[in-house]
C-alpha positions in Angstrom: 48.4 240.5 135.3 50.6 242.0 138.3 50.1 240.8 141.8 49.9 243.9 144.2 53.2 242.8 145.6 54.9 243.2 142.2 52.6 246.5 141.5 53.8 247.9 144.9 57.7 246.6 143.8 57.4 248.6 140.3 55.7 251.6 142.3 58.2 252.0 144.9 61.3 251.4 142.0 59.4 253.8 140.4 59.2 256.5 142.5 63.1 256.0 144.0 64.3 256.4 139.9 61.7 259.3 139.5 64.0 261.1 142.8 67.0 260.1 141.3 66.5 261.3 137.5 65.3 264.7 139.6 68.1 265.2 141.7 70.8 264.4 138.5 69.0 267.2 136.2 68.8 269.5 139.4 72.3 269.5 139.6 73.4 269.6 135.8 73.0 273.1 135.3 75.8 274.2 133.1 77.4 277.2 133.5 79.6 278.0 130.7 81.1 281.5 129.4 82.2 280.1 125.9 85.1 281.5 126.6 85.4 285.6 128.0 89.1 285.4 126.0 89.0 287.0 122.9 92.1 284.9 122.1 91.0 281.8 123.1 89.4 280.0 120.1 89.9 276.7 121.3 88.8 277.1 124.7 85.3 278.7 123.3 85.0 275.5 121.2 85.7 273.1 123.9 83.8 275.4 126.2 80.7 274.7 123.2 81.4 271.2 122.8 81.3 270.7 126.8 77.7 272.6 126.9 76.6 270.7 123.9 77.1 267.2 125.5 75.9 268.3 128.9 72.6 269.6 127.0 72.1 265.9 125.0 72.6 264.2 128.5 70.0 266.3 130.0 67.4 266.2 127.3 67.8 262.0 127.9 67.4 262.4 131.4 64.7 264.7 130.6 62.9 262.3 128.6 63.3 259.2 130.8 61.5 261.9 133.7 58.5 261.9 131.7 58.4 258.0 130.8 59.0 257.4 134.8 55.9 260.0 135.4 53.7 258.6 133.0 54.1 255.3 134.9 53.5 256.7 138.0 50.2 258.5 136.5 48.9 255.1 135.0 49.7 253.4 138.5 47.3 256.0 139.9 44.5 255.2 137.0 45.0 251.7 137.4 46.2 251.3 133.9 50.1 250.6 134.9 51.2 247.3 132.7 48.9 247.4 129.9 50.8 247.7 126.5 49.7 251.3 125.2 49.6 249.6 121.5 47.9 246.1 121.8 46.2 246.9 125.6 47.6 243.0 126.7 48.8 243.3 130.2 52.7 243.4 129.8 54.5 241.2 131.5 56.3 242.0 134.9 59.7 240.1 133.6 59.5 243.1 131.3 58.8 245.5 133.7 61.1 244.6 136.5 63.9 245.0 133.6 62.2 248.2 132.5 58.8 249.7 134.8 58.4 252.8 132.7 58.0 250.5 129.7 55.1 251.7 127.6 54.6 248.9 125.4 54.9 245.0 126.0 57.7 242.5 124.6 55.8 241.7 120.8 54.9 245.0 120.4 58.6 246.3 121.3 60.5 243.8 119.4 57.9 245.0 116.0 58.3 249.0 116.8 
């Protein structure tokens, strides 16, 4: 089980990555005209490339958003470091690698 120091460590670590992730995606907005030239093939298709990557990064960052909130909402419900597939307390080596980790080091390592 965590100590309240280490809970108070994850939710602080927590909370500074949730800002972060936040502040990346808010400033990722891609802007791209795939290319106003009509005779300018290669730029549209680097201009589409470009858009395609930036999207990919986003939907990551978007993802690792809702993992970081989910952690936050189980720190609030008192059920922050309890493996969501065995329910044994995971343990905070684990966590202090990863905090948003759903799931604890046997039942990663079979998934």
């Amino acid at each position: 089980m965590l100590t309240k120091e280490q809970r108070e460590e994850l939710k602080e670590r927590l909370t500074e990555e949730h800002e972060k992730v936040r502040r990346a995606l808010e400033s990722k907005n891609p802007n791209v005209d795939f290319g106003d030239d009509v005779d300018a093939g290669d730029e549209e298709a680097d201009e589409a490339e470009e858009f395609a990557t930036v999207l990919g990064v986003q939907q990551v960052e978007k993802e690792h958003l809702l993992d970081i909130e989910h952690a936050l909402d189980k720190l609030k419900k008192g059920t922050y470091g309890v493996c969501e597939h065995c329910g044994k307390p995971i343990a905070y080596e684990l966590l202090s690698v990863e905090p948003e980790s759903r799931l604890c080091k046997s039942c990663k390592a079979s998934a």
